[in-house]
C-alpha positions in Angstrom: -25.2 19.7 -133.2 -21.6 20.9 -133.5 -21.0 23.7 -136.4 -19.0 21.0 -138.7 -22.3 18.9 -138.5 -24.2 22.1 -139.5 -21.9 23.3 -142.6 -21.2 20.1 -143.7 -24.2 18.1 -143.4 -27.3 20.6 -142.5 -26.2 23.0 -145.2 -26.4 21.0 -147.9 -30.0 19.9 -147.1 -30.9 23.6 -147.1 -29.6 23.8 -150.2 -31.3 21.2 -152.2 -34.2 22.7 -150.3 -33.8 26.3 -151.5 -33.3 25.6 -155.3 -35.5 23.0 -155.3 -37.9 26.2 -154.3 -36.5 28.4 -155.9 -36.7 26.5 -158.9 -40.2 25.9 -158.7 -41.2 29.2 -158.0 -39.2 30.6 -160.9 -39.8 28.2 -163.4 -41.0 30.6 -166.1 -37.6 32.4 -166.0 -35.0 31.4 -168.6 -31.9 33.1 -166.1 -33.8 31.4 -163.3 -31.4 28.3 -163.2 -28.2 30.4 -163.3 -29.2 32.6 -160.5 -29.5 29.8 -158.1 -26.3 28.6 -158.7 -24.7 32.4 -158.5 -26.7 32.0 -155.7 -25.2 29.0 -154.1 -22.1 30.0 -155.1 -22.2 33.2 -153.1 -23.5 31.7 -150.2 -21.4 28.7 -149.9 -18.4 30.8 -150.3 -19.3 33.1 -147.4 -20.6 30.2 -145.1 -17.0 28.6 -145.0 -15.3 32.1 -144.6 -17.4 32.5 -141.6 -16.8 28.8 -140.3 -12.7 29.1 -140.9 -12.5 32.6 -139.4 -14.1 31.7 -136.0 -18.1 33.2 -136.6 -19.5 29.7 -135.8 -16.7 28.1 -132.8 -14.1 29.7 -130.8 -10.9 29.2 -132.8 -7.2 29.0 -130.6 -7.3 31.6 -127.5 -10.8 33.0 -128.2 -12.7 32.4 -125.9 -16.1 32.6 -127.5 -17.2 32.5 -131.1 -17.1 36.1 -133.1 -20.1 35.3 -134.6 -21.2 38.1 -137.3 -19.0 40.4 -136.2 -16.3 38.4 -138.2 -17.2 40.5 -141.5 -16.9 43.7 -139.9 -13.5 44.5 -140.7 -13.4 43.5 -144.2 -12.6 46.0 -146.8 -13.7 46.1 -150.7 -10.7 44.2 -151.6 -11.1 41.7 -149.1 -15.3 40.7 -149.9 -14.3 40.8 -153.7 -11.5 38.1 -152.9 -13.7 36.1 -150.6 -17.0 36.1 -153.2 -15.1 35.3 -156.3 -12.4 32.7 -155.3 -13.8 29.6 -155.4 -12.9 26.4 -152.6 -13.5 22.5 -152.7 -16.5 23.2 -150.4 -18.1 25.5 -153.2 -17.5 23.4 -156.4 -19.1 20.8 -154.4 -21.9 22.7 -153.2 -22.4 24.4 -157.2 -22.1 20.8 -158.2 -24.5 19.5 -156.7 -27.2 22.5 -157.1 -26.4 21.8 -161.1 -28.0 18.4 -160.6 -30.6 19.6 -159.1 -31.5 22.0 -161.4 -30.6 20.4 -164.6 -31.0 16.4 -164.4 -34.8 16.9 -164.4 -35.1 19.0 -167.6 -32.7 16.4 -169.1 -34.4 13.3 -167.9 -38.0 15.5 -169.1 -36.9 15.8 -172.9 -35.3 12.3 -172.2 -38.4 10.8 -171.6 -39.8 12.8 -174.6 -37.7 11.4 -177.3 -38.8 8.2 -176.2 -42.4 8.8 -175.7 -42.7 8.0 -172.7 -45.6 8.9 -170.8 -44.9 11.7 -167.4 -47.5 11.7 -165.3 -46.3 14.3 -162.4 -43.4 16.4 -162.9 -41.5 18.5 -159.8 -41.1 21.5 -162.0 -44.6 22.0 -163.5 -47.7 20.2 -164.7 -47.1 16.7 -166.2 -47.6 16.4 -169.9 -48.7 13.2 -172.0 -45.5 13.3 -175.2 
């Protein structure tokens, strides 16, 4: 699998995975929602600063990959800049974690209004409205 195939395509999968988890697991937690996507966001960004600075593939003369070592030499400035300045690859990524995370409440009290009956829900016990 090359490393595009991984960031683009196996990421993603790991994170529907992970807040999907994370989302059951923390379900009593009002923040809970908004940590996962600080979470994402975090990640996401720091996934493609490793992939464009050579941590995953050997980029022009190198001769191997970096790998971890790629964050070594980053000062304060530098990890503030690369956590809080957002890419295409991140909205996408925070994007789709909001769905995730916020469809099913919507669709719950959705289905609520309506009385309509929900017999299993992903985030907790099913209720009869």
């Amino acid at each position: 699998m090359t490393p595009t195939r991984i960031l683009f395509g196996l990421y993603p999968l790991c994170f529907v995975g992970l807040s999907i988890l994370l989302k059951c697991c923390f379900k009593q937690w009002t923040w809970a929602n908004k940590f996962i996507l600080f979470l994402v966001y975090v990640l996401s960004n720091i996934a493609i600063f490793f992939y464009i600075k050579g941590g995953l593939i050997p980029i022009g003369t190198m001769e191997r990959a970096l790998g971890i070592s790629v964050f070594s030499g980053l000062q304060f400035k530098q990890w503030i800049r690369l956590i809080l300045i957002p890419n295409t690859f991140t909205i996408i990524y925070v994007l789709l974690v909001f769905l995730i995370l916020y469809v099913p409440n919507w669709l719950k009290s959705w289905l609520a209004k309506r009385n309509i009956m929900v017999v299993h829900s992903v985030w907790g016990r099913g209720k009869k409205y």
